[in-house]
C-alpha positions as CSV (number, residue, x, y, z in Angstrom):
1,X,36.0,115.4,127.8
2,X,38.8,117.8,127.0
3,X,41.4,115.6,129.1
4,X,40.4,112.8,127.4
5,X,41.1,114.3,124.0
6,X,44.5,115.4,125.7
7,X,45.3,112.3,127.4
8,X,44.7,110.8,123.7
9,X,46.8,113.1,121.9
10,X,49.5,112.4,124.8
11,X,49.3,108.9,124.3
12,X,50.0,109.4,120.4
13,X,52.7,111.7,120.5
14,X,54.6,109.2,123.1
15,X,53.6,106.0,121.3
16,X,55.2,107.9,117.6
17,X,58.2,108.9,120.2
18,X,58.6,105.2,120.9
19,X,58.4,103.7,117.4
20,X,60.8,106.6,116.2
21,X,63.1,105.6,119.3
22,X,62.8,102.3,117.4
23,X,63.2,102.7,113.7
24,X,66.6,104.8,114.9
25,X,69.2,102.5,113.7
26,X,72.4,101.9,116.6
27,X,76.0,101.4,114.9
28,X,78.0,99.8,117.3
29,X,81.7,100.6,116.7
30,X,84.0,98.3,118.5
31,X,87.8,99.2,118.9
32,X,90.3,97.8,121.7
33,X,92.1,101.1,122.3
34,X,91.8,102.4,125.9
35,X,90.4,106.0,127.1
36,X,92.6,108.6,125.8
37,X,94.2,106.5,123.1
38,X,94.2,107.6,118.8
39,X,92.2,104.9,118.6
40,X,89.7,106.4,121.3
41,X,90.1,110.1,120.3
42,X,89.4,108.6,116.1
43,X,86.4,106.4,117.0
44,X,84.8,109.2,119.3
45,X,85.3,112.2,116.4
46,X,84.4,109.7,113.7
47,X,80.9,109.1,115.9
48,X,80.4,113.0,116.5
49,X,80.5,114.2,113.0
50,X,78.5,111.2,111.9
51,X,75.6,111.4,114.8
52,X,75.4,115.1,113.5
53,X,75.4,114.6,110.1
54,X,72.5,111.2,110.3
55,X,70.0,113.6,111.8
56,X,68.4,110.4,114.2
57,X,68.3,108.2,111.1
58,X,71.0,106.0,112.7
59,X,73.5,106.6,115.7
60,X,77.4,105.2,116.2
61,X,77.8,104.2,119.7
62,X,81.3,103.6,120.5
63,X,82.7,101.0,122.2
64,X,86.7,100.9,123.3
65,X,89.0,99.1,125.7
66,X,87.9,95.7,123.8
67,X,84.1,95.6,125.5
68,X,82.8,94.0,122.5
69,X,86.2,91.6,122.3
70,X,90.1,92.0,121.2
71,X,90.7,92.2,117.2
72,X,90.1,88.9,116.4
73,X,87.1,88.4,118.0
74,X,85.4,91.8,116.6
75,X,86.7,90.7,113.0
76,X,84.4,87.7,113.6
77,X,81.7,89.7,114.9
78,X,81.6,92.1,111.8
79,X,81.5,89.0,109.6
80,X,77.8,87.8,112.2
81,X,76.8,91.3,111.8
82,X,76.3,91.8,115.5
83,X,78.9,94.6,115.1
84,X,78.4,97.0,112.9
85,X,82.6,98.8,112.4
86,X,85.8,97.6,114.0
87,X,89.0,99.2,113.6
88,X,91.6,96.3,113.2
89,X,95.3,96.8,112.5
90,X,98.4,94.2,112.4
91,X,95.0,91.6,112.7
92,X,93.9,92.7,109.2
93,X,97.3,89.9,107.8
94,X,95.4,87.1,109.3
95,X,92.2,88.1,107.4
96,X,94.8,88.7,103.7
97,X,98.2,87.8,103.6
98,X,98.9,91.1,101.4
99,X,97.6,93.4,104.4
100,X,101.1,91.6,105.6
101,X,102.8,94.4,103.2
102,X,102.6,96.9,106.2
103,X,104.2,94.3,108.6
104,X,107.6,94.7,106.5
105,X,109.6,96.9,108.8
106,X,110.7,100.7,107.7
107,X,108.4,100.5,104.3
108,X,106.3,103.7,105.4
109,X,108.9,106.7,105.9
110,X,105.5,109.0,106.9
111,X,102.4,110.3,106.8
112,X,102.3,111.7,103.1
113,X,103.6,108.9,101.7
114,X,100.9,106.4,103.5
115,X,98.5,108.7,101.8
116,X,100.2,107.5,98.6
117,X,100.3,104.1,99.3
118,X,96.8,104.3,100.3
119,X,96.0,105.6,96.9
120,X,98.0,103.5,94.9
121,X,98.5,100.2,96.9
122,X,95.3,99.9,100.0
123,X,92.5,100.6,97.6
124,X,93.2,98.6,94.4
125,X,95.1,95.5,95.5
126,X,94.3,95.3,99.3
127,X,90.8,96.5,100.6
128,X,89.2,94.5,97.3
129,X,91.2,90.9,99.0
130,X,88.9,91.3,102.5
131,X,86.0,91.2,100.5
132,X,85.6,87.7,99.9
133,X,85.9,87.3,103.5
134,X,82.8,89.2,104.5
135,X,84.3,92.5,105.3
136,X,84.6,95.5,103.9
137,X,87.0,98.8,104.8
138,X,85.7,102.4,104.1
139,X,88.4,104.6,105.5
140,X,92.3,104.3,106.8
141,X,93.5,105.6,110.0
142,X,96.1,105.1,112.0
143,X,97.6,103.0,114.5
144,X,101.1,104.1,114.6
145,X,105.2,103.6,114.7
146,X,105.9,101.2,116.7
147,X,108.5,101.1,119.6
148,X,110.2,98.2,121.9
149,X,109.4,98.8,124.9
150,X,111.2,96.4,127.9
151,X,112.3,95.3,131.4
152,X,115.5,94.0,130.4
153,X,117.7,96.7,129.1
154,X,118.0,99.0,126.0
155,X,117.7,98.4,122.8
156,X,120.3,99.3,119.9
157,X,120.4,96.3,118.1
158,X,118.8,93.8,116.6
159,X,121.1,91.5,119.0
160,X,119.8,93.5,122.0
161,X,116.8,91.5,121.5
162,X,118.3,88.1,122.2
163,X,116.0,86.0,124.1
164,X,113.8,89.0,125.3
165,X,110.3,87.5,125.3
166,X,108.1,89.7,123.6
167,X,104.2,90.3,123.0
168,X,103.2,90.9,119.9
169,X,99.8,91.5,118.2
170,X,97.9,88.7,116.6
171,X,99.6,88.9,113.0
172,X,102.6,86.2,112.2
173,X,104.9,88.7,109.9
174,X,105.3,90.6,113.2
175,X,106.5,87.6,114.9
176,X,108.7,86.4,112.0
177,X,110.0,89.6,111.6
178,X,111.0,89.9,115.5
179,X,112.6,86.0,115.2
180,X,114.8,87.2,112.7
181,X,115.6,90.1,115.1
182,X,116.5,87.2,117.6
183,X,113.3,88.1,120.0
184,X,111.4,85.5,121.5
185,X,108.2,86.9,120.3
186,X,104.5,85.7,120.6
187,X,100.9,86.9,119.9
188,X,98.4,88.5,122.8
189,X,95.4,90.3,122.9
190,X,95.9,93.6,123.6
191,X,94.0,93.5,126.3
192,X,96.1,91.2,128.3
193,X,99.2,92.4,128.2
194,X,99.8,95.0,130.9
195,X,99.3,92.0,133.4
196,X,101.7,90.2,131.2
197,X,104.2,92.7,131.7
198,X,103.7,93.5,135.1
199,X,104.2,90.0,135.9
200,X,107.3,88.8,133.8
201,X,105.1,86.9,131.4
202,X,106.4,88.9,128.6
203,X,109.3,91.0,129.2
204,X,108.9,93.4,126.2
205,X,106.0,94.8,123.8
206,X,105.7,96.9,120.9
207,X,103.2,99.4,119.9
208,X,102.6,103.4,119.5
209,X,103.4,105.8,121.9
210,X,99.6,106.0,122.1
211,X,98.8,102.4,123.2
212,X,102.0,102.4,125.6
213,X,100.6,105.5,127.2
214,X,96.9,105.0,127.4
215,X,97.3,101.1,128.4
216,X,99.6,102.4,131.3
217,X,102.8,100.0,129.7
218,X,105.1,102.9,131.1
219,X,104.1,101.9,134.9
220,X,106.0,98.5,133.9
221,X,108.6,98.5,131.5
222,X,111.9,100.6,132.2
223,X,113.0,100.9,128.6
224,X,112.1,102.3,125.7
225,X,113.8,102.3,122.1
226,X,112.6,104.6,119.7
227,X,112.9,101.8,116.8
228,X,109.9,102.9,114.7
229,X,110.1,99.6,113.4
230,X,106.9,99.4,111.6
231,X,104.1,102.1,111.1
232,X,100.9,100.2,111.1
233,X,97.6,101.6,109.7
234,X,94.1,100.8,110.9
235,X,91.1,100.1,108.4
236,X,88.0,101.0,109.5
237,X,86.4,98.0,108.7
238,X,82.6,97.0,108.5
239,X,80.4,93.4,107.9
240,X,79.6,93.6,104.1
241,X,76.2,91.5,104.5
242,X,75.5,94.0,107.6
243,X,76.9,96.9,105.8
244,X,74.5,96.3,102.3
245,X,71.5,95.9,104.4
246,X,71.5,99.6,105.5
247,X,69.7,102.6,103.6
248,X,72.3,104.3,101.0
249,X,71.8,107.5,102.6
250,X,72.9,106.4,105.9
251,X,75.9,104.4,104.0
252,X,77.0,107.7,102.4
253,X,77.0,109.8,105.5
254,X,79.3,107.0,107.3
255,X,81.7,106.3,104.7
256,X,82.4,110.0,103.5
257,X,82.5,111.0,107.2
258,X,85.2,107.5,108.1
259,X,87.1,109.4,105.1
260,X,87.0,112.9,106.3
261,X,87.8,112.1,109.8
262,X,91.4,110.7,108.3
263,X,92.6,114.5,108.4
264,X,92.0,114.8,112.2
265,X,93.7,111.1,112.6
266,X,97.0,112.0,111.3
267,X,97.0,115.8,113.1
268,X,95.9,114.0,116.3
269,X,98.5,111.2,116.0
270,X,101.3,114.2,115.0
271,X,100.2,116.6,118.2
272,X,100.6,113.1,120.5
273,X,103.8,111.6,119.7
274,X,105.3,114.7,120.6
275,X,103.7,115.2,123.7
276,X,103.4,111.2,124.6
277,X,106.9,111.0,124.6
278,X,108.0,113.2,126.8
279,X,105.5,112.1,129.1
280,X,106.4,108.6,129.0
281,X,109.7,110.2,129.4
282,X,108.7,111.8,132.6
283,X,107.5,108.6,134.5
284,X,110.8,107.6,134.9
285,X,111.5,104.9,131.8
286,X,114.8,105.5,129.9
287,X,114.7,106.4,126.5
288,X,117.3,105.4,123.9
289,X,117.6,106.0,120.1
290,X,118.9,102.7,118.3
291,X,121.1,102.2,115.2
292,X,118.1,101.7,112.7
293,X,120.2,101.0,110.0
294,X,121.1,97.6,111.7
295,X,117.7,97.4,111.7
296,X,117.0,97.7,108.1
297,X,119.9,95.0,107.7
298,X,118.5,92.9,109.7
299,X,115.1,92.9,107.9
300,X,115.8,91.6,104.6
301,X,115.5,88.3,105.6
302,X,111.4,89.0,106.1
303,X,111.2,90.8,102.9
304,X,112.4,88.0,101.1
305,X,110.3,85.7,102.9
306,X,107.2,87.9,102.7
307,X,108.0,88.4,99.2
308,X,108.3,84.5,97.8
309,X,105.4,83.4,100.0
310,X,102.5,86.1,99.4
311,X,101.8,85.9,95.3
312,X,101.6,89.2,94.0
313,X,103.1,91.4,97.5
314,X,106.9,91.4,95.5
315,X,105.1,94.1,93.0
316,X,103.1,95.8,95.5
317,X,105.8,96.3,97.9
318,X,108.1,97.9,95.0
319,X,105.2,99.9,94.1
320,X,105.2,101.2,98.1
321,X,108.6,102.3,98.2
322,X,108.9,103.7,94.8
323,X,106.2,106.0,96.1
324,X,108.3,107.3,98.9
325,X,109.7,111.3,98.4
């Protein structure tokens, strides 16, 4: 009889295990960073500190290297709610044309003063004009400054760029800015391009030294120009339908935590770039520093562009730099 009683009490204890197995809410956070990228290292701390802080009332599983699809695809899958945060960048100017403000090149001189914009610029004007689209952004990382990267040979000037076919990321400022540069530039997942490199599809990219490095790019490009063209954020960015349907509590926890993990973003991304670089540096690809002031001249053209075409970025753009120290 006692068994019994304890084969009972067995079967209720794993039967509540189960159903509490059950009612434990899974967050999937898609991000198309590889291992070892700031978009890797962001994602996984972001998951830690919220895992600990939930207490089994929901957990963030994190998926990279584009498993759940490239930016596009995971903006369209926050919107069907079958995932839960994405962290887009350049992407975010096909979702709002006035996300296209951080596309205009050399407007973010660094860190401090994107924690300015932020303040003054992504939370009034931008985050509130993804809303209508389904989506909503609790916190802002980082992606990066950008670099060319190429197989061609270094660049200095704008002019360098003549006819150099170049991926870009799925955002068309970023294309109209490298056409004025005289590039022959065109969008690609992320995913895809170290392929494209490696077989003369593209003969250039663009990104951090953290997505050139963790996505292997050094292994095939020989160049690398330290333009710092652009310096891109990234919006940790959620379904609002998805987002509205989960308990306060557990809404709390994520977005002060997507907030708080900011600080470790920015020391992260400062720590790598030093270290990346010389790295990069090490496998053998030449490293040049370009006149960016021909740069700067040579982007007015999108600035004016960005400005007549976008209502309302002219004012918002003014605002950015005004902000700079």
């Amino acid at each position: 009889m006692k068994s019994l009683h304890t084969f009972c009490v067995t079967l209720l204890i794993a039967a509540f295990s189960a159903s509490s197995a059950l009612a434990q809410i899974e967050l999937k956070f898609g991000h198309v960073g590889n291992p070892g990228s700031l978009f890797a290292k962001s994602a996984e701390e972001f998951a830690k500190r919220a895992n600990d802080k939930l207490g089994g009332k929901a957990k963030v599983v994190v998926f990279g290297s584009s498993q759940l699809g490239g930016d596009k695809e995971l903006m369209q899958k926050l919107k069907l709610g079958t995932v839960d945060f994405a962290l887009p960048s350049t992407v975010m100017s096909s979702e709002s044309d006035l996300f296209g403000i951080f596309e205009m090149p050399y407007l973010v001189k660094d860190r401090n003063h994107m924690k300015a914009i932020e303040k003054a610029v992504v939370w009034p004007s931008l985050a509130p004009s993804v809303e209508p689209k389904g989506l909503k952004i609790i916190a802002v990382w980082e992606n990066g400054y950008r670099h060319i990267t190429n197989n061609k040979h270094p660049i200095n000037v704008p002019k360098d760029l003549d006819g150099i076919k170049l991926r870009t990321p799925e955002g068309k400022w970023r294309v109209k800015m490298f056409q004025a540069y005289g590039a022959n530039p065109s969008p690609m997942k992320f995913s895809e391009v170290f392929t494209a490199l490696k077989t003369g599809v593209f003969d250039g990219q663009e990104n951090p030294f953290s997505q050139i490095f963790s996505a292997k790019f050094h292994e095939v490009q020989k160049y690398l120009s330290l333009t710092g063209h652009v310096y891109t954020p990234a919006y940790v960015t959620v379904g609002a339908k998805r987002w509205a349907g989960l308990p306060a509590d557990v809404r709390k926890i994520l977005e002060d935590t997507a907030k708080e993990t900011q600080e470790f973003v920015y020391a992260t991304a400062t720590k790598d770039e030093g270290e990346l670089l010389e790295k990069i540096k090490a496998a053998g690809v030449q490293v040049n520093e370009p006149d960016k002031a021909a740069f700067v001249k040579a982007s007015a053209a999108v600035y004016e562009e960005f400005g007549k075409s976008v209502k309302g970025s002219k004012a918002l753009i003014d605002k950015a730099l005004s902000l700079a120290k």
